[in-house]
N, C-alpha and C positions, 0 to 999 in steps of 0.2 A: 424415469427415476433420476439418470442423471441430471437432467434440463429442469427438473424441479428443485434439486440439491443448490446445482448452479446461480439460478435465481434468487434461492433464501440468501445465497453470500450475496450477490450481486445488490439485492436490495438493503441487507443489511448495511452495504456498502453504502447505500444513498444517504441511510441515515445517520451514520455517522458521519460523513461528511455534511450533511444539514447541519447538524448538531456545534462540526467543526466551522462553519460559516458563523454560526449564534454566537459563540463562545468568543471568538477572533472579533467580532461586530462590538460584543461586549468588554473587549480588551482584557478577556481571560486568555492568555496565551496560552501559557502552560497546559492547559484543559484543552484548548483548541486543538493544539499538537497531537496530544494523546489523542484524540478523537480523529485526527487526521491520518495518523497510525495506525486506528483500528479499520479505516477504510482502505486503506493501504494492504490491509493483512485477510481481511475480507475479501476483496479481488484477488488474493494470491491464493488463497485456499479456493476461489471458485474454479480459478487458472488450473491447479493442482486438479481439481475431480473433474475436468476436461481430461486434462494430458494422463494420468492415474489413479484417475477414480477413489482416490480419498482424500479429504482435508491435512494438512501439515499438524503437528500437534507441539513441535517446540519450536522454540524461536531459531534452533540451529537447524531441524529441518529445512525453514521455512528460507534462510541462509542459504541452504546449500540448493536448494529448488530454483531460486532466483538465479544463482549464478551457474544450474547446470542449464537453464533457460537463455540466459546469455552467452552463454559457448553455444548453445546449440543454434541460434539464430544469427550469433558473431555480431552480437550487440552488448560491445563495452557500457554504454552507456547506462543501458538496462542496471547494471550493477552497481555503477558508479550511483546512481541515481537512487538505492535501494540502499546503500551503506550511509547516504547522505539521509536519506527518510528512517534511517536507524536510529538519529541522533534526537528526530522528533518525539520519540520512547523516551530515551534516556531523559530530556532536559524535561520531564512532567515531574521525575523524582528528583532531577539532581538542580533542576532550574540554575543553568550554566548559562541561556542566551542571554548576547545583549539584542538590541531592537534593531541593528543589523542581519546579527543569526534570526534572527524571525524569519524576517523578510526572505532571506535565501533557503533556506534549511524548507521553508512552508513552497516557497515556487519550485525544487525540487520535489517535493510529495506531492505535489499538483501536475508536475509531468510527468511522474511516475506514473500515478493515477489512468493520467490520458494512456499511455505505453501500456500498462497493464489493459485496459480496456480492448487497444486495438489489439493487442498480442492474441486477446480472446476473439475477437472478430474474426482473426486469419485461423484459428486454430477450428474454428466453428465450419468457416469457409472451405476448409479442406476434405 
């Protein structure tokens, strides 16, 4: 049951970041981001019904999940890297980036991404 809950995030995760590849290709940022967000928030809810067996349901859950995950592996990064892929939310309503903020704010949610995956890989392994 878990391992199939697991995989609906996990894939959903694929496709939003497909979606987030289209959209960026097309020079729809804004839409890019958000979609790069929902894969982002997809792997953390997969992450979450590993480590306790339910999906996060607010965005402060999902907050304080991240960062009890980074204490608990003594991975600053992890957080820094989560509060920075927070901003890819914001800027779809508030569209504050310049084409600088793209650039960084998107390679942060790309390495978040990779972390969140392996995070799952060790977590699986144990």
């Amino acid at each position: 049951m878990v391992g199939s809950i697991v995989r609906k995030y996990v894939e959903q995760a694929e496709i939003y970041r497909h979606n987030f590849r289209e959209l960026y290709r097309r020079g729809e940022y804004p839409k890019a981001c958000e979609s790069l967000w929902g894969a982002i928030v997809s792997l953390i809810n997969a992450l979450s019904i590993l480590k306790i067996r339910k999906p996060l349901t607010s965005h402060q859950e999902i907050k304080n999940f991240i960062k009890e995950i980074a204490v608990e592996l003594n991975d600053k990064e992890l957080y820094k890297l989560f509060k920075h892929s927070e901003k890819l939310h914001a800027n779809f309503y508030h569209q504050f980036f310049d084409q600088d903020d793209y650039l960084v704010y998107i390679d942060d949610g790309l390495k978040l991404i990779d972390k969140l995956k392996s995070i799952m890989d060790y977590i699986k392994r144990k």
